[in-house]
C-alpha positions in Angstrom: 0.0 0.0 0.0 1.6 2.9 -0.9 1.6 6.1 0.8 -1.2 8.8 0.2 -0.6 11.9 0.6 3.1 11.4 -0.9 5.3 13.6 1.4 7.1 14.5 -1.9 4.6 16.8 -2.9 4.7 18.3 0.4 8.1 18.9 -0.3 8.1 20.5 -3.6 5.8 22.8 -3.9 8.3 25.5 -3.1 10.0 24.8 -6.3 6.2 24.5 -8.8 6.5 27.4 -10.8 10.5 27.2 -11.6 9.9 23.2 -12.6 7.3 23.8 -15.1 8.0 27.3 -16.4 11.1 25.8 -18.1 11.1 26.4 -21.7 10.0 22.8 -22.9 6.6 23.1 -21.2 5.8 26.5 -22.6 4.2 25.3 -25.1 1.6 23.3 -22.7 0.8 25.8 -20.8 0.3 28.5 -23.7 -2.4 25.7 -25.2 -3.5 25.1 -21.8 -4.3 28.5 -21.1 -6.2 29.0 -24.3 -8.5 26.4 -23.2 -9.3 28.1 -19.8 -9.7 31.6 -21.6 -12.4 29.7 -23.5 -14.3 28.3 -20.5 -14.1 31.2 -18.7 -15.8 33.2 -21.8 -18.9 30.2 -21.2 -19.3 30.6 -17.2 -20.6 33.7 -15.5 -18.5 36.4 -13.5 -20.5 36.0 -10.4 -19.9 32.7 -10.1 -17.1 31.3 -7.2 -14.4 29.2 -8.4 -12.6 26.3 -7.4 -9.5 25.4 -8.4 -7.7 21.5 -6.8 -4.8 20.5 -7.4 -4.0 24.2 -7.9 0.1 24.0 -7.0 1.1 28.0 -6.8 -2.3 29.1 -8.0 -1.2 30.9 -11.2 -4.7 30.1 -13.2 -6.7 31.5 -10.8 -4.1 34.5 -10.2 -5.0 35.4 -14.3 -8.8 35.4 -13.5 -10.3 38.9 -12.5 -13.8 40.4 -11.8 -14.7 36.6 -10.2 -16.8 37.2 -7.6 -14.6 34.4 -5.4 -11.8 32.3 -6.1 -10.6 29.0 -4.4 -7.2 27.6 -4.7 -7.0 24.0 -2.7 -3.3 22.3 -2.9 -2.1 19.3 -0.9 1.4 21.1 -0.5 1.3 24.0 1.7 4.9 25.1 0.1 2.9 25.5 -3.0 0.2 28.0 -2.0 2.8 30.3 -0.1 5.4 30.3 -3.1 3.6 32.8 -4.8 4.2 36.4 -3.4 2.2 38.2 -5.6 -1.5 37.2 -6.7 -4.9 38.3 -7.6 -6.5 39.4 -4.0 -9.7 37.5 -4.5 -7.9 34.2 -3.9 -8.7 32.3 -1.0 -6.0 29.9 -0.7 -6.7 26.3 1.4 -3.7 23.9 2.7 -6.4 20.1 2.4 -6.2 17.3 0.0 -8.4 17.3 -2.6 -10.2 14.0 -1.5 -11.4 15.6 1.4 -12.3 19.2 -0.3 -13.7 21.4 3.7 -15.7 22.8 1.9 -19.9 22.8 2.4 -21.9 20.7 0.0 -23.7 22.9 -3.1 -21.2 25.6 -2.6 -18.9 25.9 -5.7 -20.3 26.9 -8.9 -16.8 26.0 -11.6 -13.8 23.4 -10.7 -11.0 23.6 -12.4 -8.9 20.7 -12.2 -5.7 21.2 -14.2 -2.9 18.7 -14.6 -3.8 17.0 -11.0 -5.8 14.0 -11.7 -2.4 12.3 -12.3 -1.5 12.9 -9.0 -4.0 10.6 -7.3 -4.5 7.4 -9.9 -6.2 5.5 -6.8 -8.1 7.8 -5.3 -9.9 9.4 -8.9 -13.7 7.8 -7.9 -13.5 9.5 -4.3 -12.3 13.1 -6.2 -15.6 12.5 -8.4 -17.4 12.0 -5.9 -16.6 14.9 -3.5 -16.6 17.2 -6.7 -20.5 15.9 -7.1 -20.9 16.8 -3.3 -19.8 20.4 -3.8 -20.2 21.8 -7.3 -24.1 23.4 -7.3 -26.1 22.0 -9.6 -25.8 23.3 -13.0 -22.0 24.2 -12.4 -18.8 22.7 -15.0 -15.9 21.0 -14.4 -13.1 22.2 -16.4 -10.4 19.3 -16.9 -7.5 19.5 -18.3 -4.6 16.4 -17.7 -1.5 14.7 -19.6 -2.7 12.8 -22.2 -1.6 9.0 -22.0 -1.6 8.7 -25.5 1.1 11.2 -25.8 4.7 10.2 -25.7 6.4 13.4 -24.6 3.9 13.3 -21.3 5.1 9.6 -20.5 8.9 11.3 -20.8 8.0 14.2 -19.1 6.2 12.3 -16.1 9.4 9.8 -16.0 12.1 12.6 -15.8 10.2 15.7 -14.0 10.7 16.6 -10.2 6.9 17.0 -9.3 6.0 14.3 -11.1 8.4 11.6 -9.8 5.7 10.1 -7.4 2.9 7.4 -8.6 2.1 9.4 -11.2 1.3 8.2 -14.8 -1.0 10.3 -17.8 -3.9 9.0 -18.7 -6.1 8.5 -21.3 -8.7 10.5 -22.4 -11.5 7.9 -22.4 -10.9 6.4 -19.1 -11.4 10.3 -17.6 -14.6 10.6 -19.9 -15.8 7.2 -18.6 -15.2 8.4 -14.8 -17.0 11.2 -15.4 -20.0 9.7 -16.6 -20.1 7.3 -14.3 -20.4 9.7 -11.8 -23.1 11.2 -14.0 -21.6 14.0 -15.4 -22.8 15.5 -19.0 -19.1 15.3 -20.9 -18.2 17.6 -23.6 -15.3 18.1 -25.4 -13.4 21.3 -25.0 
């Protein structure tokens, strides 16, 4: 049985943003962030955010005129690495699998390159994200594709990622989702 929460990414979180702003993951996060910009053009500006998995909280630091944000990272390293941020950020030291937050209470998740992080413990994030999100809300996901050889590399050989962590594949998150009786669309 293997250890969960990993005290690696305890550990690390200090060093997030200088691991994956490196030059050969630019061009992730440039397509990555297009993607957001797009969901956030279909979701409403009153609406309180929730970001897991959120490392150093730099998506929700580029969101303005939300009416409340919500960063929630396993690694408390993470969410004080950032000095500077957008002030509407609340930011919360819990794992993801046990989101302290009150049921119907979060109207967008954004979960952004963490499923990875917890391959065994994907059906109990489902399931807290249906105890939260208000009916009506989205889920914006957005993870390594299994199917893609440089994330298999970059997993291997990448500091944060050194831990349990694999990509995976596109169906078996669409399947999940469904299962949990989410409406799936493709972004």
């Amino acid at each position: 049985v293997k250890e969960y929460p990993p005290i690696h990414f305890l550990k690390v979180g200090k060093e997030y943003d200088s691991i994956v702003n490196k030059e050969s993951f630019q061009y992730y996060l440039e397509r990555r962030k297009k993607h957001l910009e797009h969901f956030c053009t279909t979701i409403e500006r009153c609406g309180i955010i929730l970001d897991l998995g959120s490392g150093t909280g730099g998506y929700l630091d580029s969101l303005k005129n939300y009416k409340r944000l919500i960063n929630i990272d396993l690694s408390f390293n993470s969410l004080i690495a950032k000095k500077e941020g957008n002030g509407n950020v609340s930011r919360i030291n819990a794992d993801i699998l046990n989101i302290p937050l009150k049921n119907n209470s979060v109207d967008y998740i954004l979960l952004i390159g963490a499923l990875h992080h917890v391959p065994g413990g994907l059906s109990k994030l489902f399931e807290e994200i249906l105890r939260v999100i208000k009916s009506g809300g989205s889920v914006f996901i957005d993870e390594a594709n299994g199917y893609n050889l440089m994330w298999f590399l970059y997993m291997k050989l990448c500091k944060i990622d050194k831990v349990d962590t694999r990509p995976l594949f596109p169906y078996s998150i669409r399947n999940l989702a469904k299962k949990h009786g989410f409406v799936v669309q493709k972004g």
